[in-house]
C-alpha positions, 0 to 999 in steps of 0.5 A: 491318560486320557488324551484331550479332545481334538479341536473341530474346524470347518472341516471338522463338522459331520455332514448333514449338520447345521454347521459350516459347510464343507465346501472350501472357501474361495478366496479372491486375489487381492487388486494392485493398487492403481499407482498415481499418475505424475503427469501435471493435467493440462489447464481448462484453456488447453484442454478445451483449446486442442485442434488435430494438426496432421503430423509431418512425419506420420502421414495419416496420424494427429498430434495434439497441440495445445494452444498457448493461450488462456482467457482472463477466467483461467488465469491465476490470482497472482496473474490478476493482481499483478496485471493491474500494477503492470498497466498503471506502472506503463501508464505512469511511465507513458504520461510522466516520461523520464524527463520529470525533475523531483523537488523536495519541500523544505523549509527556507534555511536561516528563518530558525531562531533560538530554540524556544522553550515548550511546556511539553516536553515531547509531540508527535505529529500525525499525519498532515490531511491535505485536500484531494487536489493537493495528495498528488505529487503533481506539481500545479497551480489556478489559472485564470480560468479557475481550472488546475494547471500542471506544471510540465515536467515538474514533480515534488519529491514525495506526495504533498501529505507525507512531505508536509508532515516529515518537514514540519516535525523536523521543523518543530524539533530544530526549533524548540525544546520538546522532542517531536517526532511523526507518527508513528512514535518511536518510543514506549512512552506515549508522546505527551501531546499529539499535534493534529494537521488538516489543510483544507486549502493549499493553492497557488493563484495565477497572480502570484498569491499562495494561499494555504488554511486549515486547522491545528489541534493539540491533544492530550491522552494522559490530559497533561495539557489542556486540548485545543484547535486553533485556525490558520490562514497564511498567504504569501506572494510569488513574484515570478509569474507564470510560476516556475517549480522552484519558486512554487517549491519555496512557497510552499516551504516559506508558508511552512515556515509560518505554520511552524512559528504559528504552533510554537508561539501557542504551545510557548504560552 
């Protein structure tokens, strides 16, 4: 039986072929792979930052001591977001003092009377727009001069536009059928109608007159109602001059007081 041929490797080949070459192959050791470094790297302030002071305890030698300090270029975004907040939280605090006594705007107890009966069933109040001398929660008033005086130590409890808008709903819930509620409203179903608030004068004169105007609009996605805007203009007298907080703060809660009867006696209609 005849055995099968033999399987020729490089090794194999006959010299002065054209086959490999019988000269052994050489084979380079493979590199250990570089291990990475656990060392966090020094930020670019400490690195650019680092003088040689001569060490105390090896006379001769230099120890590397970063200074602990970096520029506003170098410093985080949470650092840069956070720095501003810081300054106008110590500037508050340096103005305003501990001493400021907080007044909430509310409606003057008993003027609510019999809960009048709407033709819609509910309203949701958007956000009352006031002028930009008025968003503040400084409280103040006009001298004589024309100028806006501040009255010390004395602040509402809430900025002007907020605390007009949660007072009214709660005024136009207390005292009428409808369901009413600030935005944004709390059900799944649309409210019916959307009641619309801009005060465009909301000031108290250094002789006792308070002066509050704008407009009211009453709007209608589903047009259940038919839409429309009415203006205000209320004025009341404040007998005690110059003006104290509570008597601005009563105010500011009896002409709230008529801006309610006044949008009531047109949705009653």
């Amino acid at each position: 039986m005849r055995s099968p041929p033999r399987r020729r490797t490089c090794r194999s080949w006959p010299s002065g072929s054209t086959g490999w070459s019988r000269r052994p192959r050489r084979w380079s050791r493979p590199m250990a792979r570089a291990r990475p470094s656990t060392k966090r790297p020094l930020p670019p302030c400490a690195r650019r930052a680092t003088p040689r002071v001569p060490s105390p305890s090896l006379p001769g030698r230099s120890s590397v001591r970063p200074i602990p300090f970096c520029s506003d270029a170098d410093m985080t975004p949470f650092f840069r977001l956070a720095a501003p907040a810081l300054a106008l939280s110590l500037l508050s605090g340096c103005v305003l003092g501990g001493n400021a006594v907080l007044y909430p705007l509310e409606t003057p107890t008993g003027t609510e009377t019999a809960q009048r009966r709407l033709y819609v069933s509910s309203i949701e109040v958007r956000d009352v727009l006031v002028p930009a001398y008025a968003e503040d929660s400084q409280m103040q008033y006009r001298g004589p001069d024309g100028g806006l005086v501040p009255l010390p130590d004395a602040q509402w409890a809430a900025p002007t536009g907020a605390a007009i808008t949660a007072e009214l709903a709660r005024a136009l819930d207390l005292a009428s059928t409808a369901s009413v509620a600030a935005e944004p409203w709390p059900l799944s179903d649309r409210a019916a109608v959307q009641l619309q608030v801009r005060i465009d004068r909301l000031i108290l004169n250094h002789d006792g007159r308070f002066e509050m105007g704008g407009q009211f609009a009453v709007a209608s996605v589903d047009e259940v109602v038919r839409e429309f805007i009415d203006r205000f203009e209320i004025t009341s007298v404040v007998a005690e001059m110059p003006a104290s907080p509570s008597a601005l703060a009563a105010a500011y809660g009896d002409a709230l007081a008529q801006l309610r009867d006044r949008i009531l006696t047109r949705l009653s209609r």
